[in-house]
Backbone as a chain_set.jsonl record, in Angstrom:
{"seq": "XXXXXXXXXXXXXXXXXXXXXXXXXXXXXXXXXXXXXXXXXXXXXXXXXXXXXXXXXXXXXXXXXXXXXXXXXXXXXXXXXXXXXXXXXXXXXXXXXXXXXXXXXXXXXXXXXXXXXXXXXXXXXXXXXXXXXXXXXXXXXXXXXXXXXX", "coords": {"N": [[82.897, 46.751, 113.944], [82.233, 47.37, 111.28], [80.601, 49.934, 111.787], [83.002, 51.471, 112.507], [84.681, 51.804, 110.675], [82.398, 53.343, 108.871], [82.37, 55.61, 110.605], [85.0, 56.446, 110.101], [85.053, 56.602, 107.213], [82.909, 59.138, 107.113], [84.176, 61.138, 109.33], [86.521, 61.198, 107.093], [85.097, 62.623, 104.626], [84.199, 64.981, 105.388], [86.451, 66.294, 106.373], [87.495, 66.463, 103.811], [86.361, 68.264, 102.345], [85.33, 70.484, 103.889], [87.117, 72.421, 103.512], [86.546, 73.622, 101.375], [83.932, 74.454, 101.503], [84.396, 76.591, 103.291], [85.73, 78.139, 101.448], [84.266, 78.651, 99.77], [82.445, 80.719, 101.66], [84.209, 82.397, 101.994], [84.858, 83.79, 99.44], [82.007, 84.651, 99.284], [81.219, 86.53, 100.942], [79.978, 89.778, 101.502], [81.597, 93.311, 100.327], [83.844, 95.194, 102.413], [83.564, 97.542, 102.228], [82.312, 100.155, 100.709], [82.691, 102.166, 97.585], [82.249, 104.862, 98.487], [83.727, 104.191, 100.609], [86.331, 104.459, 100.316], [89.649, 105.769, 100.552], [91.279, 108.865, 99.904], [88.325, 110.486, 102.16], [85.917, 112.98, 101.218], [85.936, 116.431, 100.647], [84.936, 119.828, 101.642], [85.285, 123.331, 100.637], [84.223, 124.688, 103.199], [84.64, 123.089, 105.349], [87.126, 122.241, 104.908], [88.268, 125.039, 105.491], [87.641, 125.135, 108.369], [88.761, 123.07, 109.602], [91.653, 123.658, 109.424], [91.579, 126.205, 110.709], [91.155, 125.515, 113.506], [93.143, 123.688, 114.111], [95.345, 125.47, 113.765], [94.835, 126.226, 116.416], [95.016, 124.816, 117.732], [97.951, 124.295, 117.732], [98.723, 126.383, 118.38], [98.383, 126.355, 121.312], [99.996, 123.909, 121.673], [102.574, 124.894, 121.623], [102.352, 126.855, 123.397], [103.097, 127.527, 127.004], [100.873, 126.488, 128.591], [98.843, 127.51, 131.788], [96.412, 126.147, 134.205], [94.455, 127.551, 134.032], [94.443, 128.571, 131.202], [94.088, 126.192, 129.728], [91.667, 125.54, 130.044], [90.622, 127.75, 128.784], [91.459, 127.331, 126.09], [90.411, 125.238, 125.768], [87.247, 125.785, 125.74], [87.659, 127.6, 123.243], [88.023, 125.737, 121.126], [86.392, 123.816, 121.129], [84.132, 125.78, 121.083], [84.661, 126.357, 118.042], [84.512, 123.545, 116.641], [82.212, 123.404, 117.066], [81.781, 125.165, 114.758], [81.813, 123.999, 113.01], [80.84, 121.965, 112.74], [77.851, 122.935, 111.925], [74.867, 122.718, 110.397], [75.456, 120.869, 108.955], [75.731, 117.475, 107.249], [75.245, 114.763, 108.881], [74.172, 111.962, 107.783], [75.251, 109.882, 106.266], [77.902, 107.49, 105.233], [80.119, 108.809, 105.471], [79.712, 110.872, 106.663], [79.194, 109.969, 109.309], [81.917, 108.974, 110.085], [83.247, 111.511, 110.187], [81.686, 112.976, 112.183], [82.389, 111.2, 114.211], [85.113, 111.568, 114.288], [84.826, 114.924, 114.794], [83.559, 114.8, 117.382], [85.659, 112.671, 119.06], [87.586, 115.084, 119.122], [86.201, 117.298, 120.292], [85.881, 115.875, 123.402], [88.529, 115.974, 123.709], [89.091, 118.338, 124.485], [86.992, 118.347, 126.128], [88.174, 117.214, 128.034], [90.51, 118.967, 128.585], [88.868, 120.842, 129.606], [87.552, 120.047, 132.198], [89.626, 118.19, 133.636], [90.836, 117.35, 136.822], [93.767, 118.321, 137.22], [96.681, 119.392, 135.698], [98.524, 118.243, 134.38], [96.43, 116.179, 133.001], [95.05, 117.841, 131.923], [96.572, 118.611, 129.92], [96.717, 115.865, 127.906], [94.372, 115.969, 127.224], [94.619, 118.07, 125.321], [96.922, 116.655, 123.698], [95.2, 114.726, 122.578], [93.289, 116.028, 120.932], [95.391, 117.312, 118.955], [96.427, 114.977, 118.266], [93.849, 113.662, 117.044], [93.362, 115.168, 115.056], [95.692, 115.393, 113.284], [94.962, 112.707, 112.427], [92.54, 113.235, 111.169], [94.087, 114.604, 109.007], [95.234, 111.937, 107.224], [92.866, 111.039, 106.526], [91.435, 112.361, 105.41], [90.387, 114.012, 101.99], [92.668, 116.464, 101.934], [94.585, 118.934, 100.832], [97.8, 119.839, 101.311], [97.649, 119.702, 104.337], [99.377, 119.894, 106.983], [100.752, 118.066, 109.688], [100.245, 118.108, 113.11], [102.724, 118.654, 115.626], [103.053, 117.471, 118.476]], "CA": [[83.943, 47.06, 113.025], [81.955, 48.291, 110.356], [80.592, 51.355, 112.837], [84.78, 52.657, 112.758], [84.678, 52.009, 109.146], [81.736, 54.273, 108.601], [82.783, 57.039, 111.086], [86.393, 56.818, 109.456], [84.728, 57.431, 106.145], [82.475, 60.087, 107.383], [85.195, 62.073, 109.027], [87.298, 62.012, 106.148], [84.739, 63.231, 103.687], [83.685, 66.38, 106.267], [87.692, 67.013, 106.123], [87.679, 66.811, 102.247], [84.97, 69.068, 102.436], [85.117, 71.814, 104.811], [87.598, 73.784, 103.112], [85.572, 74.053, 99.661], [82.93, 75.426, 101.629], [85.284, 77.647, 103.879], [86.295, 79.228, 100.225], [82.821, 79.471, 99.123], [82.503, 81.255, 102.137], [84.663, 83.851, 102.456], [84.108, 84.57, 98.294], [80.389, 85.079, 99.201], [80.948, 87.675, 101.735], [79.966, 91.146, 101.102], [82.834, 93.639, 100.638], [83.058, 95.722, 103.619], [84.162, 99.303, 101.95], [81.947, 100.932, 99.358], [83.815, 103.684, 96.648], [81.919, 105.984, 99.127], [84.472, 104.457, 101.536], [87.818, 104.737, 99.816], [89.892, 107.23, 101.375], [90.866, 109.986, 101.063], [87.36, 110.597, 102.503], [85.953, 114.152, 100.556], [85.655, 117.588, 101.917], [84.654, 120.752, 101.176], [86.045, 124.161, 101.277], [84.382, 125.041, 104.203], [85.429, 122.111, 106.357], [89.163, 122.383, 104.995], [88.634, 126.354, 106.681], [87.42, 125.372, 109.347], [90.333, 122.133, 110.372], [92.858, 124.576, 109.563], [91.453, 127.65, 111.976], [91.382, 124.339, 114.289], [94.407, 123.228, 113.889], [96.271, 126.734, 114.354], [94.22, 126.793, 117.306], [95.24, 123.633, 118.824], [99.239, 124.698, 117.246], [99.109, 127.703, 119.456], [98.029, 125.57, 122.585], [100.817, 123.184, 121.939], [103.585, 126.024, 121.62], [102.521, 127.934, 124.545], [103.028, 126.952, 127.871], [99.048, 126.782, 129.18], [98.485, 126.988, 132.823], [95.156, 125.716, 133.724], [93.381, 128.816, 133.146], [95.094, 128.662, 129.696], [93.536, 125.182, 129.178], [90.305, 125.535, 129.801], [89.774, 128.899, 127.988], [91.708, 127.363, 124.919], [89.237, 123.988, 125.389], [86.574, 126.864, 125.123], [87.797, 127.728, 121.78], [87.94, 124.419, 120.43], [84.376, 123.354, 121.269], [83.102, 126.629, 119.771], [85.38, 125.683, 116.343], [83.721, 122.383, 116.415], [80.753, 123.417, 116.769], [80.531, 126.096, 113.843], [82.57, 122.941, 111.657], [79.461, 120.81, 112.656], [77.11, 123.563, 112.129], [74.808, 122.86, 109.574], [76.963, 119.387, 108.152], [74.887, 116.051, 107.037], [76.012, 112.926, 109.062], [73.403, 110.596, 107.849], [75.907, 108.941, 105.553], [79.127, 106.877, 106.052], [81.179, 109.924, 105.385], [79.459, 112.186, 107.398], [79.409, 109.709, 110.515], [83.157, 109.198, 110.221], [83.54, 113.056, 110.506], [81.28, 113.468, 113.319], [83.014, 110.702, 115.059], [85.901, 112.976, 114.402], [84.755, 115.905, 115.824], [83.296, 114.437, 118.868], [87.405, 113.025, 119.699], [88.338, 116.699, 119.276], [85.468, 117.869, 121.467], [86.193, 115.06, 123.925], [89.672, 116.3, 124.212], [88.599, 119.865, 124.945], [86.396, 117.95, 127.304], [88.972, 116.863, 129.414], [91.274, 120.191, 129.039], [87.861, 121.863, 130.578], [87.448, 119.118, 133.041], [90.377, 117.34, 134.432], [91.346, 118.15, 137.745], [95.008, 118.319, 137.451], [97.161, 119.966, 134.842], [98.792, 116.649, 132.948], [95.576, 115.877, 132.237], [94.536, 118.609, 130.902], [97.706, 118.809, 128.905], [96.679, 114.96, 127.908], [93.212, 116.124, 126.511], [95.289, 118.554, 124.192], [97.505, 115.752, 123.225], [94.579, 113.792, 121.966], [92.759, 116.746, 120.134], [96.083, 117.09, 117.961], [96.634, 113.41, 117.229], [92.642, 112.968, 116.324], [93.675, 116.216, 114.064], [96.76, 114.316, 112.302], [94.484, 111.634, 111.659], [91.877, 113.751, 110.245], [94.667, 114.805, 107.453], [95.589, 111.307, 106.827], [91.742, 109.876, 106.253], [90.734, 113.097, 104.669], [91.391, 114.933, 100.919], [93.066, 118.358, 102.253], [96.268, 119.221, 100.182], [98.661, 120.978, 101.83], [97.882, 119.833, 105.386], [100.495, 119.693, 107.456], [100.223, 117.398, 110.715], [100.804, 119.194, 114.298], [104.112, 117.736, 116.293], [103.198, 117.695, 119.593]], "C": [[83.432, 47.918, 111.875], [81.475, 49.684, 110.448], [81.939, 52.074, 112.351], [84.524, 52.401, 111.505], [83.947, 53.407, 108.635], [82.123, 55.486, 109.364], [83.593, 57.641, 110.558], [85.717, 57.716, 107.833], [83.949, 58.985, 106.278], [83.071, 61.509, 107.983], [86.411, 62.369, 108.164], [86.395, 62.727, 104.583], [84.393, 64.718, 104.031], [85.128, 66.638, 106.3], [88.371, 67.52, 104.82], [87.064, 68.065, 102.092], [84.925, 70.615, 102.625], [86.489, 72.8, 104.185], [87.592, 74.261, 101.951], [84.453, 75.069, 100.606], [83.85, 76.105, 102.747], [85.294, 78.93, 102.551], [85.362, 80.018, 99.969], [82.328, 80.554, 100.232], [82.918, 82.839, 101.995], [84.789, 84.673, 100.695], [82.571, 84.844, 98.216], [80.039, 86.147, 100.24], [81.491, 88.579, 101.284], [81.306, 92.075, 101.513], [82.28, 94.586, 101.511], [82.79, 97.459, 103.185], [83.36, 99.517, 100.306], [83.047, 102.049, 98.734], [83.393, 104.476, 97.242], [83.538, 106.364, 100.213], [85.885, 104.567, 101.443], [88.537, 106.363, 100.152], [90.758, 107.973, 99.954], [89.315, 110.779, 100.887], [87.14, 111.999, 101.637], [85.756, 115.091, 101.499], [85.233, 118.623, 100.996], [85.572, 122.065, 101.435], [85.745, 124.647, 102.986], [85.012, 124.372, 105.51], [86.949, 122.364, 106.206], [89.037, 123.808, 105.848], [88.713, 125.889, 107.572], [88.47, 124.166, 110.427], [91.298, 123.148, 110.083], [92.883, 125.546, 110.708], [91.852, 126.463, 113.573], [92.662, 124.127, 114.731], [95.594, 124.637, 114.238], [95.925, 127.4, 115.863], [95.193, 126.119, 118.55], [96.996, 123.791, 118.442], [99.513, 125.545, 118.092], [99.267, 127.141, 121.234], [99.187, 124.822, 122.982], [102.407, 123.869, 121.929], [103.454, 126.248, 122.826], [102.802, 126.869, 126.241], [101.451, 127.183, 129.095], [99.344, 126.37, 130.778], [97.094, 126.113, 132.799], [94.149, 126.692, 133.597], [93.209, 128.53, 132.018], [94.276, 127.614, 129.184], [92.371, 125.063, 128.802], [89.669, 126.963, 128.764], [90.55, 128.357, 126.421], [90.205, 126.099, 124.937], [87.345, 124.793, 125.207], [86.409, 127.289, 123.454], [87.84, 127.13, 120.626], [86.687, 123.718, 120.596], [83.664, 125.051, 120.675], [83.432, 126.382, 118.155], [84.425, 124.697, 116.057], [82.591, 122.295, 115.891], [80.588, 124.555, 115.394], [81.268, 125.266, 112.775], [81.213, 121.823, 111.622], [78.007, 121.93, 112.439], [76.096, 122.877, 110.362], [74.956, 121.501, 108.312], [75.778, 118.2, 108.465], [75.689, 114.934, 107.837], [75.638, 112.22, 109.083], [74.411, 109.659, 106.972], [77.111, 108.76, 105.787], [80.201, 108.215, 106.037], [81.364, 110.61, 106.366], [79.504, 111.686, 109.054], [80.797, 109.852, 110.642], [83.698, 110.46, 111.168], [82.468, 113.406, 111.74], [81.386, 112.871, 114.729], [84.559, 111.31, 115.538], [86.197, 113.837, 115.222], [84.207, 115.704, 117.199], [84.897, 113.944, 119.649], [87.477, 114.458, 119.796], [87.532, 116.903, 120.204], [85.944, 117.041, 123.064], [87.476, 115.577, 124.67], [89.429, 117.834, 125.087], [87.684, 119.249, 126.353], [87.371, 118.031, 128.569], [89.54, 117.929, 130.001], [90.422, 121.246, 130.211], [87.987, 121.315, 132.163], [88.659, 118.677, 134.309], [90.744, 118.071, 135.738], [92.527, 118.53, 137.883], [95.745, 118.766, 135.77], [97.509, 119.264, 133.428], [98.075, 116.214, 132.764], [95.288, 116.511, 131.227], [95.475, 118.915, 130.008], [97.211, 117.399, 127.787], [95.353, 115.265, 126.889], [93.306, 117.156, 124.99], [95.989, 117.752, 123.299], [96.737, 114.719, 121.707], [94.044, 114.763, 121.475], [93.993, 117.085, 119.066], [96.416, 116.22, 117.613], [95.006, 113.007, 116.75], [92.641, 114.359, 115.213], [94.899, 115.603, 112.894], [95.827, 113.466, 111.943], [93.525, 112.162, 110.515], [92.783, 114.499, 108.472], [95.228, 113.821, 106.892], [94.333, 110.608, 106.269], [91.34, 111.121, 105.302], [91.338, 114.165, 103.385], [91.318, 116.495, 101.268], [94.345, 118.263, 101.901], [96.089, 120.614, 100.715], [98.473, 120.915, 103.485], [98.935, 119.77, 106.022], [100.228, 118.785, 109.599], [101.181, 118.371, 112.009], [102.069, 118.007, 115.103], [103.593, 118.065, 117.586], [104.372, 117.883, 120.739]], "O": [[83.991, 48.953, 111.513], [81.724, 50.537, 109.595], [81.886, 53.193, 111.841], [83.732, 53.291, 111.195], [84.56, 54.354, 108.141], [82.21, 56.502, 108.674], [83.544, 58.851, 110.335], [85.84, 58.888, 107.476], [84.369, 59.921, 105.598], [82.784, 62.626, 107.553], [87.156, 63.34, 108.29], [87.016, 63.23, 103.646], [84.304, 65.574, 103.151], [85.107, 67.866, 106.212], [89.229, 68.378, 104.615], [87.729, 68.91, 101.493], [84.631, 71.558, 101.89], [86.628, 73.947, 104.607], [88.357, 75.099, 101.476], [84.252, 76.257, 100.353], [83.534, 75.135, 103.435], [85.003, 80.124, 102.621], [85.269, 81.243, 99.892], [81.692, 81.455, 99.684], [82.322, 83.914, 101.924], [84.811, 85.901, 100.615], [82.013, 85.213, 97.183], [78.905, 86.591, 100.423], [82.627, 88.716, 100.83], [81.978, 91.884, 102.527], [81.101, 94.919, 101.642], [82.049, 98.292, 103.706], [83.727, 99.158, 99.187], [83.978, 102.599, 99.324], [83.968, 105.499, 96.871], [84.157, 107.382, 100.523], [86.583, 104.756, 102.439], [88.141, 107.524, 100.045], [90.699, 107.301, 98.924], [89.025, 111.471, 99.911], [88.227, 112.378, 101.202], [85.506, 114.935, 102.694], [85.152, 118.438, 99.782], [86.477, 122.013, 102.267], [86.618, 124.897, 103.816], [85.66, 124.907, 106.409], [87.766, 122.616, 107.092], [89.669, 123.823, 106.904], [89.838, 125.95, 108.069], [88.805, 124.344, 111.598], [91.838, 123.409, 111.158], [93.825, 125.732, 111.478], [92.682, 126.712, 114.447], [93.073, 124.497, 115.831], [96.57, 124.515, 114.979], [96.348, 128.431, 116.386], [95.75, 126.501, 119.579], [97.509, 123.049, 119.279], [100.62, 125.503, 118.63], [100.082, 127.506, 122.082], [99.577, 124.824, 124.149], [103.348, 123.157, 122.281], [104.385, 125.897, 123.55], [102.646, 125.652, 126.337], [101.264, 127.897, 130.08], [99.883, 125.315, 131.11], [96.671, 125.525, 131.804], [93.068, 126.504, 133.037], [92.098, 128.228, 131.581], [93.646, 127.915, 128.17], [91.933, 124.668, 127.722], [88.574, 127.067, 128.213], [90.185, 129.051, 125.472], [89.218, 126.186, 124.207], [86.442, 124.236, 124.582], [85.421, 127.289, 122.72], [87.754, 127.59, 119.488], [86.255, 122.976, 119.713], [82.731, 125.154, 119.879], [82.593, 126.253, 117.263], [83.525, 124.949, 115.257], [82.051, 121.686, 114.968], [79.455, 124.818, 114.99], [81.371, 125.77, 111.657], [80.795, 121.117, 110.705], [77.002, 121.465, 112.976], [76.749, 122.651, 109.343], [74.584, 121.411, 107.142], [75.134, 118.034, 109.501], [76.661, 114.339, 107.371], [75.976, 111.355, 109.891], [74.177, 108.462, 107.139], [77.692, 109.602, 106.471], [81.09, 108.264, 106.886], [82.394, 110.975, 106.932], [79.737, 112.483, 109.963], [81.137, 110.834, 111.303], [84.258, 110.496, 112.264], [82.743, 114.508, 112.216], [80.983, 113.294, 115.813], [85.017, 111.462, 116.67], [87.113, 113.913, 116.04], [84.471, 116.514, 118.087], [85.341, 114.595, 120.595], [87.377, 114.886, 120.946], [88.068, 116.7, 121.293], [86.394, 117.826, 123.898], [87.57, 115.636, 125.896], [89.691, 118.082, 126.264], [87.797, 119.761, 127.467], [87.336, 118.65, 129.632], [89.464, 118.201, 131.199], [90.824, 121.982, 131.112], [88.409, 121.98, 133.109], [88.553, 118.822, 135.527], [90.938, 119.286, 135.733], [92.611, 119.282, 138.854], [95.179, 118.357, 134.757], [97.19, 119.406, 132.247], [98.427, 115.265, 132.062], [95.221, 116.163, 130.048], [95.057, 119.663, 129.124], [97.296, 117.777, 126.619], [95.383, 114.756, 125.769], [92.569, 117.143, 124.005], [95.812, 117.982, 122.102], [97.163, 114.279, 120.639], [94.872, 114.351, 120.662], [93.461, 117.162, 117.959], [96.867, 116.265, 116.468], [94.92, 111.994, 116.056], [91.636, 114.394, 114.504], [94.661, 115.49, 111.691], [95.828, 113.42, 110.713], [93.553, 111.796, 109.34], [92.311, 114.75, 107.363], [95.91, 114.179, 105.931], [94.541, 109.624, 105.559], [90.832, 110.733, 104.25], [92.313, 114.904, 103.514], [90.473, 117.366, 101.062], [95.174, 117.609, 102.534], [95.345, 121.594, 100.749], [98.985, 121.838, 104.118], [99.792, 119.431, 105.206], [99.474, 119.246, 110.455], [102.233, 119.005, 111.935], [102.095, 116.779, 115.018], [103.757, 119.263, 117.817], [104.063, 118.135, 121.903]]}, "num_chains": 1, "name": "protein.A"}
């Protein structure tokens, strides 16, 4: 009898308990977002050039009606962009990975447009190089972007 006594007491002091140190918990964990990481992320002029030339690139693509010739020589033009937007560009710090996680989606997409065997793909790999382009003007400070409508 006195065994259930003591257990009884013992699980109700570990129920008193556990959600003081729950609190202390989750006020003792580190915040996750430095003021580095507060958006909107920074930029420079040359990067704002060079998403815009981008962006009128991948605007023209989504206007026109691309065979698959069309696809792959625009996904051509969008992996050279990329590359002279990453030319040069620091991504040892949280900023700079962000943005080179970025431009790897965009490349990625161009990947596929090069790649896919079949047309609605490669339409599909355009798709996703202008929605990882919208995002880039919602995480990043560029006044006056304007997001592409697919």
């Amino acid at each position: 009898m006195r065994f259930r006594i003591l257990i009884a007491a013992l699980l109700a002091s570990c129920a008193v308990a556990a959600p003081a140190v729950a609190a202390d918990e989750v006020r003792a964990q580190p915040k996750l977002q430095s003021p580095a990481d507060e958006l909107p992320r920074p930029t420079d002029e040359r990067l704002r050039e060079g998403m815009v030339r981008l962006r009128d690139t991948i605007a023209q693509g989504l206007s026109a009606n691309l065979d698959e010739a069309g696809h792959v020589a625009l996904a051509g033009q969008i992996i050279d962009q990329v590359a002279a937007i990453s030319a040069g560009r620091d991504f040892h710090n949280r900023a700079g990975r962000h943005l080179q996680w970025l431009l790897g989606d965009v490349t990625d997409g161009a990947g596929l447009m090069r790649d896919a065997p079949r047309l609605a793909a490669k339409r599909l790999g355009l798709l996703r190089a202008a929605e990882t382009l919208n995002f880039y003007g919602r995480e990043y400070d560029h006044p006056g972007w304007t997001p592409l409508k697919p």
